[in-house]
LUMSE-420893 format. One record per atom (N, C-alpha, C): residue in three letters; x, y, z. Coordinates in steps of 0.05 Angstrom, whole numbers, padded with zeros to 5 digits, always signed. Example, Ala and Ser with C-alpha at 12.3 -4.5 7.8 and 13.67 -1.06 7.14 Angstrom:
2
ALA+00264-00114+00156ALA+00246-00090+00156ALA+00264-00066+00156SER+00257-00045+00142SER+00273-00021+00143SER+00258+00001+00157
END
This chain:
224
UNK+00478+00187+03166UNK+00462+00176+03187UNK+00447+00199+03201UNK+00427+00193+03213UNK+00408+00214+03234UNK+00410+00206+03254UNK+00398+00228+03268UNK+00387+00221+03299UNK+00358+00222+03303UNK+00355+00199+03323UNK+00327+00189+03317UNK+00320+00186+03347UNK+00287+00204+03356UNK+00282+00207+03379UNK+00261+00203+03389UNK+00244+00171+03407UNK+00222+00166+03403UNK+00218+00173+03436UNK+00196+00188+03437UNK+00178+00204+03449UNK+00161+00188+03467UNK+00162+00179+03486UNK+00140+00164+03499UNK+00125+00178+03525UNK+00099+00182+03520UNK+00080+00199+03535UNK+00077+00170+03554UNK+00088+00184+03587UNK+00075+00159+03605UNK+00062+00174+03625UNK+00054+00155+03644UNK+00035+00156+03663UNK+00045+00148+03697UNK+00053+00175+03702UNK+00067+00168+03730UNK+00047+00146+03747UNK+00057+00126+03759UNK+00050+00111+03782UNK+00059+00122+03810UNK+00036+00113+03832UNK+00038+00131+03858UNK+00068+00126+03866UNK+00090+00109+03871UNK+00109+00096+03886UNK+00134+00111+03871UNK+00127+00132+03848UNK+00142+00157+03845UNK+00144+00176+03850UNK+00125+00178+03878UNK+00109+00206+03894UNK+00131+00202+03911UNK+00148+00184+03917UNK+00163+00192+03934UNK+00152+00197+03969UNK+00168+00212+03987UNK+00150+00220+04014UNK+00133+00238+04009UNK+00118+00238+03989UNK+00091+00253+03988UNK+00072+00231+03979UNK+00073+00203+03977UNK+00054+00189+03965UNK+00033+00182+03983UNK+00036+00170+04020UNK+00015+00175+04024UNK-00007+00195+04031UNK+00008+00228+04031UNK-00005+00242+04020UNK-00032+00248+03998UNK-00022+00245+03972UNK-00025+00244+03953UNK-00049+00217+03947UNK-00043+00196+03959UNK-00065+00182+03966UNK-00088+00191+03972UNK-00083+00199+03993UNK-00108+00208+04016UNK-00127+00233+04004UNK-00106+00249+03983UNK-00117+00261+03975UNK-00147+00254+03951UNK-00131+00233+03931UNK-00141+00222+03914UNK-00166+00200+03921UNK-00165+00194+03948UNK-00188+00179+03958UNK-00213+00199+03961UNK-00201+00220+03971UNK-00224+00243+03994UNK-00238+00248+03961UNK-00225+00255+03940UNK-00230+00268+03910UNK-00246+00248+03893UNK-00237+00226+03894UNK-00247+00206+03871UNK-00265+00184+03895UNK-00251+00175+03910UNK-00263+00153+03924UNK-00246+00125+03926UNK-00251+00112+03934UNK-00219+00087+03936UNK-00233+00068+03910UNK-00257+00066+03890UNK-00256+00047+03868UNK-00251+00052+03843UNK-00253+00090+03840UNK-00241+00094+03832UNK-00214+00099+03829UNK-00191+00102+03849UNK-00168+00101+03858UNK-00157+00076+03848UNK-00175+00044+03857UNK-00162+00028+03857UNK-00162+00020+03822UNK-00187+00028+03807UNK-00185+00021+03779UNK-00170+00042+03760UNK-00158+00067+03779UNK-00133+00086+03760UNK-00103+00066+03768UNK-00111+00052+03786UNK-00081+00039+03791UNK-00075+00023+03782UNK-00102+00003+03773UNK-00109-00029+03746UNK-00097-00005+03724UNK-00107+00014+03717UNK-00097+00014+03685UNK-00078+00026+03685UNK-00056+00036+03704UNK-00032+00046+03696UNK-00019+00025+03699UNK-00020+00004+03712UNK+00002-00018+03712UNK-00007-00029+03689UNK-00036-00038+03680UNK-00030-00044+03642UNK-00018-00029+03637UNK-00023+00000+03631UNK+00007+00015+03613UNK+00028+00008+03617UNK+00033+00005+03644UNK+00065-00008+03650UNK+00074-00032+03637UNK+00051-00059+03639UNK+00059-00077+03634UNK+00065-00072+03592UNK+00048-00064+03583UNK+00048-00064+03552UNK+00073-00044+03544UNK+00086-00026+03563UNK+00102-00010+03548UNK+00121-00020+03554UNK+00128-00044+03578UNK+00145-00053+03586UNK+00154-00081+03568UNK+00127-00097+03551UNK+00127-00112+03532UNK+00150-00095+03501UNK+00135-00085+03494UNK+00148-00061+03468UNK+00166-00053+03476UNK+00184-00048+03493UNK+00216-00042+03503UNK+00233-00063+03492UNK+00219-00084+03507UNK+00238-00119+03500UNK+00237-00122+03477UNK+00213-00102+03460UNK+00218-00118+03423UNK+00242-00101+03416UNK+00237-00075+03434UNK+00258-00051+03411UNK+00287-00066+03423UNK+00292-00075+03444UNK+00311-00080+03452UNK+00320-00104+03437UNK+00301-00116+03425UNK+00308-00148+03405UNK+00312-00138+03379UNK+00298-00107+03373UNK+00306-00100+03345UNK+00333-00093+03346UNK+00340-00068+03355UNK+00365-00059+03353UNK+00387-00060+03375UNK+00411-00046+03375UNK+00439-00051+03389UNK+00434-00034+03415UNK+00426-00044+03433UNK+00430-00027+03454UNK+00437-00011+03467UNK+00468-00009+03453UNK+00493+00006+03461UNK+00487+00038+03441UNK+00464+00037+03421UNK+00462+00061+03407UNK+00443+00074+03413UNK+00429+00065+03442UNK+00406+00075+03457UNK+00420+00099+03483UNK+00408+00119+03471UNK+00412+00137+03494UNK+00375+00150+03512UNK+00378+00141+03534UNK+00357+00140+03556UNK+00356+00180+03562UNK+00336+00185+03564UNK+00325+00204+03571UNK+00297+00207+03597UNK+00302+00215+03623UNK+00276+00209+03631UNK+00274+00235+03651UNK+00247+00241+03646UNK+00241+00264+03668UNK+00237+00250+03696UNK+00241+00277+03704UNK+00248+00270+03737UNK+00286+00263+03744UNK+00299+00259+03734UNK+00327+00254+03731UNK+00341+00280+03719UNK+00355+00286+03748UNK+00381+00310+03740UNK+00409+00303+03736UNK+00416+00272+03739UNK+00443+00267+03728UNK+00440+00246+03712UNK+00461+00237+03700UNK+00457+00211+03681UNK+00487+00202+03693UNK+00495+00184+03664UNK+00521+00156+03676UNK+00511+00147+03706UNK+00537+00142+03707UNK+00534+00113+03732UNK+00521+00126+03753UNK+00521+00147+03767UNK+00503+00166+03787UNK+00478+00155+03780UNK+00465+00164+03755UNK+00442+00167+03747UNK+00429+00139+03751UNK+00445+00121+03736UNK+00435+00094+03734UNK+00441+00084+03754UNK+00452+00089+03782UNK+00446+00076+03805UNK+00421+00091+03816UNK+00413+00113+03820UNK+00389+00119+03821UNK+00355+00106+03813UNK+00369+00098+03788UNK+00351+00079+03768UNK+00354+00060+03792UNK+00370+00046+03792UNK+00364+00025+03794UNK+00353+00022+03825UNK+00353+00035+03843UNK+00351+00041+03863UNK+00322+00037+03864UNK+00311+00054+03843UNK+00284+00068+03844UNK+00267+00038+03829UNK+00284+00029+03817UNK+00282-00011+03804UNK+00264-00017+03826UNK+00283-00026+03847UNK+00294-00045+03862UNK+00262-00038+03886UNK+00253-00004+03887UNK+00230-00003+03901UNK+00210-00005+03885UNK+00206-00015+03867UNK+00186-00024+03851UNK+00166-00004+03831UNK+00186+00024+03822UNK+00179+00032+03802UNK+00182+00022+03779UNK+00164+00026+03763UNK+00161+00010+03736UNK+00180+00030+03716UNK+00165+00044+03709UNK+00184+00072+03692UNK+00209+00069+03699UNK+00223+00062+03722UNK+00252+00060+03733UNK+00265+00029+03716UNK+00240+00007+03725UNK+00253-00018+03718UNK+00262-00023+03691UNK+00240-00009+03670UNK+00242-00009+03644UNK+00263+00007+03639UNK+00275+00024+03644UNK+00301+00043+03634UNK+00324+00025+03641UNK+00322+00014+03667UNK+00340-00006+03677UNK+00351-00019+03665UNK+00329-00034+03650UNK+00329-00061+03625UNK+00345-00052+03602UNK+00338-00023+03594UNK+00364-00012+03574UNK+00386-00004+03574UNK+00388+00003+03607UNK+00426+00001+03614UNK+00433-00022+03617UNK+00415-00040+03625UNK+00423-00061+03624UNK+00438-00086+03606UNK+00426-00066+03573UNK+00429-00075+03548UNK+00444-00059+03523UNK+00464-00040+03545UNK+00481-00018+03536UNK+00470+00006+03538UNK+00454+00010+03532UNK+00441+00038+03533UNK+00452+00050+03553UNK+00453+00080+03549UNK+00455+00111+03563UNK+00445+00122+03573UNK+00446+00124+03607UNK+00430+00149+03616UNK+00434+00176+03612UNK+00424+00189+03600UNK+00432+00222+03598UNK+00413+00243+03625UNK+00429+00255+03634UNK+00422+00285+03650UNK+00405+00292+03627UNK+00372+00293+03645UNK+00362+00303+03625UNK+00339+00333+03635UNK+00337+00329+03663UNK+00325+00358+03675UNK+00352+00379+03688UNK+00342+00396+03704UNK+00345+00420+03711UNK+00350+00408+03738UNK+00370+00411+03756UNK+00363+00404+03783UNK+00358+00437+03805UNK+00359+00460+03794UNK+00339+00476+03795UNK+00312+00473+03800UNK+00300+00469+03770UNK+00280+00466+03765UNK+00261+00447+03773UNK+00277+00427+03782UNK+00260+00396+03789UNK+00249+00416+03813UNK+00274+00423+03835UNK+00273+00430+03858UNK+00248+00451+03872UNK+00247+00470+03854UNK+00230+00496+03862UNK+00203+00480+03863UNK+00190+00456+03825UNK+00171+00459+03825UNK+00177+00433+03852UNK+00181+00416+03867UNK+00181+00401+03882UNK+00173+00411+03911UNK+00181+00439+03913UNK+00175+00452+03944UNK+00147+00457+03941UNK+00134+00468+03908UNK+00110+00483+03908UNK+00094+00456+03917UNK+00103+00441+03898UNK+00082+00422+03908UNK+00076+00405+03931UNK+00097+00407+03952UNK+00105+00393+03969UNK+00081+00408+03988UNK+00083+00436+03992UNK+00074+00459+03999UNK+00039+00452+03995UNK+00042+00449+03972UNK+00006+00446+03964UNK-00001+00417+03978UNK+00006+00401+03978UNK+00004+00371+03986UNK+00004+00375+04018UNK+00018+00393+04031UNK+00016+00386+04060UNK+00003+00408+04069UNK-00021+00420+04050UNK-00038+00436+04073UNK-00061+00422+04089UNK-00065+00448+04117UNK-00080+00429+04127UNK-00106+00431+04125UNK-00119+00445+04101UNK-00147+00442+04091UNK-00146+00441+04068UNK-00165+00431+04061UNK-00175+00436+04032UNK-00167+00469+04020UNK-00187+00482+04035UNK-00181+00503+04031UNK-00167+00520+04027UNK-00146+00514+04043UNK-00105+00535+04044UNK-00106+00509+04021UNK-00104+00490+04010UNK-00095+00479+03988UNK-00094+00489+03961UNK-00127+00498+03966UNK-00142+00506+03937UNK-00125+00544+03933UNK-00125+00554+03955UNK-00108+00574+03958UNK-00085+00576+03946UNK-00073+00556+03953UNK-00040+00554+03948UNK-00037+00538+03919UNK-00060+00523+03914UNK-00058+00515+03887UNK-00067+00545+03866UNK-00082+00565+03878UNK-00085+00582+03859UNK-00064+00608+03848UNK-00047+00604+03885UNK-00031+00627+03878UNK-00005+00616+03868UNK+00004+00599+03857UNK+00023+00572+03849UNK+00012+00572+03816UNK-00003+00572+03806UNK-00005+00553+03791UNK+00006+00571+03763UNK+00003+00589+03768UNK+00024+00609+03739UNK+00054+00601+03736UNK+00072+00601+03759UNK+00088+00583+03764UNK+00095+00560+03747UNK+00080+00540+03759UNK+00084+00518+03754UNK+00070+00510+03728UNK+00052+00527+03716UNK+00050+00525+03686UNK+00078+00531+03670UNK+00100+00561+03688UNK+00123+00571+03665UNK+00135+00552+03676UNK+00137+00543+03691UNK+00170+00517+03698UNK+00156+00489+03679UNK+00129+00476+03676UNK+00130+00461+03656UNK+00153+00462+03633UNK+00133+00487+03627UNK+00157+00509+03593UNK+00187+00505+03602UNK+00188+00512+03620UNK+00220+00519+03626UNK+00230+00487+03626UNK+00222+00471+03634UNK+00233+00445+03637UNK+00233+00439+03617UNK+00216+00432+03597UNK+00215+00424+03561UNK+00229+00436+03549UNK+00234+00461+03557UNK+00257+00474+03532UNK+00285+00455+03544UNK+00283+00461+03568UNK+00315+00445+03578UNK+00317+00417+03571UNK+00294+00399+03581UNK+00305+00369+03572UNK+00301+00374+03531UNK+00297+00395+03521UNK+00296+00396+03496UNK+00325+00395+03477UNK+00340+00418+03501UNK+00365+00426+03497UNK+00386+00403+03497UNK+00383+00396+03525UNK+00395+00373+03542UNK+00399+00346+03513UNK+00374+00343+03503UNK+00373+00319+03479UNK+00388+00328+03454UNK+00390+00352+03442UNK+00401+00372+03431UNK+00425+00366+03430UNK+00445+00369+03460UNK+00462+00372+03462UNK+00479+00338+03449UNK+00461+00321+03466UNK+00480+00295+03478UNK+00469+00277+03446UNK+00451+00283+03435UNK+00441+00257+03423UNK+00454+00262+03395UNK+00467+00248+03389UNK+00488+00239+03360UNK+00477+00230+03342UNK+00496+00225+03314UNK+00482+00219+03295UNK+00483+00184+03300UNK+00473+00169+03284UNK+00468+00142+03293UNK+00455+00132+03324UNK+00449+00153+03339UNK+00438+00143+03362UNK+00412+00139+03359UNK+00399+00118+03378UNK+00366+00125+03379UNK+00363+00144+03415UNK+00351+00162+03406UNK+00345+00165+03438UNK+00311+00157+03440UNK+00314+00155+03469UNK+00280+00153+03472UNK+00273+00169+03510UNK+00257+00185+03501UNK+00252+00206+03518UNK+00224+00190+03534UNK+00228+00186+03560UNK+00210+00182+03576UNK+00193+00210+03594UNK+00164+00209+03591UNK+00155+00242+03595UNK+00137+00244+03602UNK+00130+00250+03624UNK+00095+00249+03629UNK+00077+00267+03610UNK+00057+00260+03612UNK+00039+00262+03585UNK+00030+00288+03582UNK+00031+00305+03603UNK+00020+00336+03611UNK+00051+00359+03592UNK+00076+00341+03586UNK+00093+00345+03579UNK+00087+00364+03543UNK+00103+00385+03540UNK+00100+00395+03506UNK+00132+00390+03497UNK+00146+00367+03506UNK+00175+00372+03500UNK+00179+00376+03461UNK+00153+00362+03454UNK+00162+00359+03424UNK+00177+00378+03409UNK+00144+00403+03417UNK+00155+00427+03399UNK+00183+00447+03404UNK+00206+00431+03423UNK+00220+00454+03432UNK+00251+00429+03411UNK+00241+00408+03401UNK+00257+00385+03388UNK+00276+00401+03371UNK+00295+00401+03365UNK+00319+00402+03339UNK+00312+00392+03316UNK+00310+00418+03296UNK+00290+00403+03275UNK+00296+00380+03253UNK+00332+00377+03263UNK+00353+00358+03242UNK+00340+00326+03258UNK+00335+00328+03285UNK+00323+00294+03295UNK+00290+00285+03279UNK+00294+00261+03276UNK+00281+00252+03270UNK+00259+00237+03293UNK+00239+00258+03299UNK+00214+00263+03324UNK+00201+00232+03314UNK+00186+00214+03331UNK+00171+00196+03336UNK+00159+00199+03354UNK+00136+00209+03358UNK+00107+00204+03381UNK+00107+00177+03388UNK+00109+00164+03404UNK+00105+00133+03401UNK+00073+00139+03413UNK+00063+00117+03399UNK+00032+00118+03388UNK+00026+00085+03402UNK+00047+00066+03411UNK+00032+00044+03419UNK+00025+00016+03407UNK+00039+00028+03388UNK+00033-00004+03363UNK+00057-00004+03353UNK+00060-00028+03356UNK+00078-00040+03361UNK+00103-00042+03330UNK+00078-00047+03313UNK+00088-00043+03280UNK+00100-00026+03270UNK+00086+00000+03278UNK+00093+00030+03275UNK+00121+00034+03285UNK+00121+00022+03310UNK+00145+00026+03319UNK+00172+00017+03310UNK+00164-00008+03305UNK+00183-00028+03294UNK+00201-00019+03257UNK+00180-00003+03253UNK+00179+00009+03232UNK+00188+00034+03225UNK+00194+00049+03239UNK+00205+00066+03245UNK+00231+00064+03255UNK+00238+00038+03270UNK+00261+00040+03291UNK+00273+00041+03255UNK+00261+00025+03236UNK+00289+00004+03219UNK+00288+00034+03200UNK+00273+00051+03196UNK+00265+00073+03179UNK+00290+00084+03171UNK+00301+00089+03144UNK+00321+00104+03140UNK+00299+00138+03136UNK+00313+00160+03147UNK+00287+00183+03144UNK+00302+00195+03114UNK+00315+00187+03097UNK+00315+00203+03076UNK+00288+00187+03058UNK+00282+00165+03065UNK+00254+00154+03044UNK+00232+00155+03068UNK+00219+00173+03052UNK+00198+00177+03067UNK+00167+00154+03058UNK+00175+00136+03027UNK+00154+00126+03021UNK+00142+00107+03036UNK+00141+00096+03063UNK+00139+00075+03081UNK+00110+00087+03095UNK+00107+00114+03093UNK+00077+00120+03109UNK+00081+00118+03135UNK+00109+00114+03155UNK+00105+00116+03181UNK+00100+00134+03189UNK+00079+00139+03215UNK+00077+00160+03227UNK+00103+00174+03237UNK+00107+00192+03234UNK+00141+00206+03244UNK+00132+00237+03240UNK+00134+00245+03263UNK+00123+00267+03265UNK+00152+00293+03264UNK+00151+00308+03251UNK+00170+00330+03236UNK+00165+00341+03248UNK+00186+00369+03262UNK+00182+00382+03267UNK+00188+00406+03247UNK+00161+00420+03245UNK+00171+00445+03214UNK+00187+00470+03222
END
């Protein structure tokens, strides 16, 4: 048997900003304007809604209990973790509800950041978010931003490790990741990597994929 690890590039929604969201608003209004604001917020909740569709199939394909949960932004997993989840459910994050649905259906939360690392890049940005001009912003975003390019790195190698460590043979894991994310290339080259790509077939197709036959043409991206 393998270990098999499907990759899902998402798209933070504001109500994961946490006490920086009306911040972060205000920011995004002054920048874009509120129609565009309001039509980035129509199409991330379609992403929500369609990735939240494709969960319920994987969860109708296979055993739930061989699902181990991975999600950035989360420094503990078990029952800690998934009351957190659910917590974060319950205020109407989507990314939260959908993980929910798979503890809900056996699945595993795994510790999958740095609580270091969450931390430092959380002050920079907290820092950049509450200046009081533009200006000290653009400042503080310039003298920051080497930083918070190496803690990206530093975080991918860790939730790299972190999956490394915990994910077994016969498990599926599925790594939740914002899209600015490079976790791929830091993967274990014995797992069997899946980009999820969004279609639904591919996926489905893959979940059932034994990876010693490769003649099926699924996308399954190797790491060399």
């Amino acid at each position: 048997m393998t270990r098999k690890l499907m990759l899902i590039p998402i798209v933070h929604s504001e109500k994961e900003m946490g006490s920086l969201k009306s911040d972060i608003s205000e920011m995004i209004d002054r920048k874009f304007g509120k129609e565009k604001r309001d039509q980035h917020r129509k199409d991330v909740a379609l992403f929500w809604d369609n990735l939240r569709s494709i969960i319920g199939t994987v969860l109708a394909t296979i055993d739930g209990s061989t699902i181990r949960v991975y999600q950035d932004g989360i420094p503990i997993g078990g029952e800690i973790g998934a009351k957190l989840v659910a917590m974060g459910a319950k205020d109407g994050i989507p990314n939260h509800q959908i993980v929910l649905s798979i503890i809900e259906q056996g699945g595993v939360l795994e510790k999958t950041e740095s609580p270091a690392l969450l931390k430092e890049e959380y002050e920079i940005i907290k820092a950049i978010v509450n200046a009081k001009t533009d200006a000290e912003r653009e400042a503080l975003s310039e003298k920051h931003k080497n930083r918070l390019y190496e803690l990206t790195i530093e975080r991918d190698r860790y939730i790299a490790q972190r999956i490394g460590e915990s994910l077994k043979d016969g498990q599926y894991g599925m790594l939740f990741i914002g899209a600015t994310h490079d976790v791929a290339q830091y993967i274990d080259k014995d797992i069997d990597l899946f980009i999820c790509n969004f279609i639904l077939d591919d996926i489905i197709a893959w979940l059932k994929k034994d990876r010693s036959d490769n003649r099926d043409g699924v996308p399954v991206k190797k790491i060399a």
